[in-house]
MIDOSE-1310 file (N, C-alpha, C; in nm, 2 decimals, decimal comma, always signed):
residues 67
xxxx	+1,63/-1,98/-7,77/+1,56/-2,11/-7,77/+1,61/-2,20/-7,65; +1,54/-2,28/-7,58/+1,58/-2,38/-7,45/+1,65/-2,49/-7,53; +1,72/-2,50/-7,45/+1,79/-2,67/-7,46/+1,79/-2,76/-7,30; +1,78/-2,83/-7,37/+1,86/-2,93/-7,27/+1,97/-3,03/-7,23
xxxx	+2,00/-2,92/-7,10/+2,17/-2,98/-7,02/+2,21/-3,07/-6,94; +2,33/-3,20/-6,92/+2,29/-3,26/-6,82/+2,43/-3,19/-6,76; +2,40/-3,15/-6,68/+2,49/-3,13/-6,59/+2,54/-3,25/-6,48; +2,67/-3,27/-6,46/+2,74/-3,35/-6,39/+2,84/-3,31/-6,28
xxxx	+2,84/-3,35/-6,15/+2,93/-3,29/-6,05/+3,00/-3,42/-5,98; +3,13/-3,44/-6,03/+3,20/-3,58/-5,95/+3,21/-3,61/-5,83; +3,27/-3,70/-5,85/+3,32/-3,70/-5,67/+3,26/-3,85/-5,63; +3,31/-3,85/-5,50/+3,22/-4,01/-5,41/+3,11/-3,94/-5,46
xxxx	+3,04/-3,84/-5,37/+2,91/-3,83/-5,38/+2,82/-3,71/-5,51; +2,88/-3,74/-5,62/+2,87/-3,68/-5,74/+2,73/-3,76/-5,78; +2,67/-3,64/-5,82/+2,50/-3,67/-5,88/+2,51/-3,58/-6,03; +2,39/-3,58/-6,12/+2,39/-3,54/-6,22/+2,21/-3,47/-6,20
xxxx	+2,17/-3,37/-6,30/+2,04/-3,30/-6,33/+2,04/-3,22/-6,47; +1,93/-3,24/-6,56/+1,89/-3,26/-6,62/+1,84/-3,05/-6,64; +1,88/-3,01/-6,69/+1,82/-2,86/-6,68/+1,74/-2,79/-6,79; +1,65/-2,72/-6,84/+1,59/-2,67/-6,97/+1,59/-2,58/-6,94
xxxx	+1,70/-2,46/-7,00/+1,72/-2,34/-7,02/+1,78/-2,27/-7,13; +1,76/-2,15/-7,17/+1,85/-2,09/-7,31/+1,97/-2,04/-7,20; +2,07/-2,12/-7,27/+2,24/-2,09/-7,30/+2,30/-2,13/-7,37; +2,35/-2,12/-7,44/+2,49/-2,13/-7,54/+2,57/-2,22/-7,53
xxxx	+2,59/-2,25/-7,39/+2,67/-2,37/-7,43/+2,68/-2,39/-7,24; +2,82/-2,52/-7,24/+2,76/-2,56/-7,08/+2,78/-2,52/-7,00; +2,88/-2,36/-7,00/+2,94/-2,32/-6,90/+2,81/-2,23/-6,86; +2,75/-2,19/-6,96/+2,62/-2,07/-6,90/+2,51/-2,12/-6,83
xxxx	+2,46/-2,28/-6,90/+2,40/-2,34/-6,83/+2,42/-2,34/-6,74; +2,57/-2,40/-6,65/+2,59/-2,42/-6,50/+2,61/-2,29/-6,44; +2,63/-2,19/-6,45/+2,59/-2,04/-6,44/+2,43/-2,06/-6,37; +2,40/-2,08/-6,50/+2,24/-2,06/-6,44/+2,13/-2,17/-6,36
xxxx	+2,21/-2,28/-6,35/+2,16/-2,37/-6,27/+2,17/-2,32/-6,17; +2,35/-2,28/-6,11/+2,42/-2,21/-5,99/+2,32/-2,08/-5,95; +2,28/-2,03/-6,04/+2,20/-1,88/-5,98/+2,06/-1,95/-5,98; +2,01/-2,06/-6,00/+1,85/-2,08/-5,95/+1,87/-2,18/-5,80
xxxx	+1,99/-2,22/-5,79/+2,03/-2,28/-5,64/+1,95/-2,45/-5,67; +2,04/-2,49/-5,77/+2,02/-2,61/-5,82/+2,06/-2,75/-5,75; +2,24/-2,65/-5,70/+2,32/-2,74/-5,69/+2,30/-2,80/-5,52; +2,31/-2,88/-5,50/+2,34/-2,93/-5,35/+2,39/-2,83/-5,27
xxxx	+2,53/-2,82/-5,34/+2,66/-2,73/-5,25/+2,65/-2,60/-5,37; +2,70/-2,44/-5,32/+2,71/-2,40/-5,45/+2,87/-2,41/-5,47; +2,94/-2,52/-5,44/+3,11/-2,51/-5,44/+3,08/-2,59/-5,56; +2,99/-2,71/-5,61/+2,98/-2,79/-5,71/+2,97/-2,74/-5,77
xxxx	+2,93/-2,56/-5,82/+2,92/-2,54/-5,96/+3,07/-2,51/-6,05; +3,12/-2,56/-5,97/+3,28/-2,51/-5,98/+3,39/-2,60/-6,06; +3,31/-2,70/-5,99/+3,35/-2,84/-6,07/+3,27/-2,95/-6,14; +3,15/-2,91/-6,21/+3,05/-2,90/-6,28/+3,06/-2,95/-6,40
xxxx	+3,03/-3,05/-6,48/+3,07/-3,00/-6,63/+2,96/-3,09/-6,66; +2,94/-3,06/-6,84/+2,83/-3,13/-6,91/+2,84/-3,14/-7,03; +2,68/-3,16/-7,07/+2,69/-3,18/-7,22/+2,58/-3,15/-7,26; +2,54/-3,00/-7,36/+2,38/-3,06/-7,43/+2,31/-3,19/-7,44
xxxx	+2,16/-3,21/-7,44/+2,10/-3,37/-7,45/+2,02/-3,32/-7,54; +2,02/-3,43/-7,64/+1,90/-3,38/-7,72/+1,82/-3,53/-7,78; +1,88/-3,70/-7,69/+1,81/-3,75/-7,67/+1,68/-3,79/-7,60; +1,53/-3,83/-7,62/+1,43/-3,86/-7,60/+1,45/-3,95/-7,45
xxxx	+1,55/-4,04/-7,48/+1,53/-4,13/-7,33/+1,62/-4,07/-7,25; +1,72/-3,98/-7,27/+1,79/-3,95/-7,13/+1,68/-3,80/-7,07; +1,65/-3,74/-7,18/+1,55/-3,65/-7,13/+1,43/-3,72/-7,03; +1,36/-3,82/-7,08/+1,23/-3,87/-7,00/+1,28/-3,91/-6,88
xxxx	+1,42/-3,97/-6,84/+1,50/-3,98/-6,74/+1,53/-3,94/-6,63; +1,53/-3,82/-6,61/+1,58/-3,74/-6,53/+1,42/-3,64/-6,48; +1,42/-3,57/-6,36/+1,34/-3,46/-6,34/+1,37/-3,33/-6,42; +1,35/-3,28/-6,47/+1,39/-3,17/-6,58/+1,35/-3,04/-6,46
xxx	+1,47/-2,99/-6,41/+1,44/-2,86/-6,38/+1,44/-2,71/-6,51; +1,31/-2,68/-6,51/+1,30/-2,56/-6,58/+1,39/-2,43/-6,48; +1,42/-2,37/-6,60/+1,50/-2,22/-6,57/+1,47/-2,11/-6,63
């Protein structure tokens, strides 16, 4: 089943994206954000972290990349 992840990358110029894909948890997600070439840099999947979303308004929020 898809969920949805918000992935987060720090830094000065740290952004966040919104992902709907089946994984297990956040490390697979950013796996597979990293293998669909999500990230800006692929050095940010490295230092990456998140959290399942499973509210309505941060979902409508963001561009939802499907995976």
């Amino acid at each position: 089943m898809k969920k949805y992840w918000l992935i987060n990358v720090g830094g000065h110029n740290g952004y966040s994206m919104l992902v709907h894909c089946v994984a297990e948890n956040i490390e697979e997600a950013i796996v597979k954000a990293n293998n669909a070439d999500l990230f800006e840099d692929g050095a940010d999947a490295k230092i990456a972290f998140g959290e399942e979303v499973t509210d309505d308004y941060t979902i409508k929020s963001f561009d939802v990349n499907e995976i």
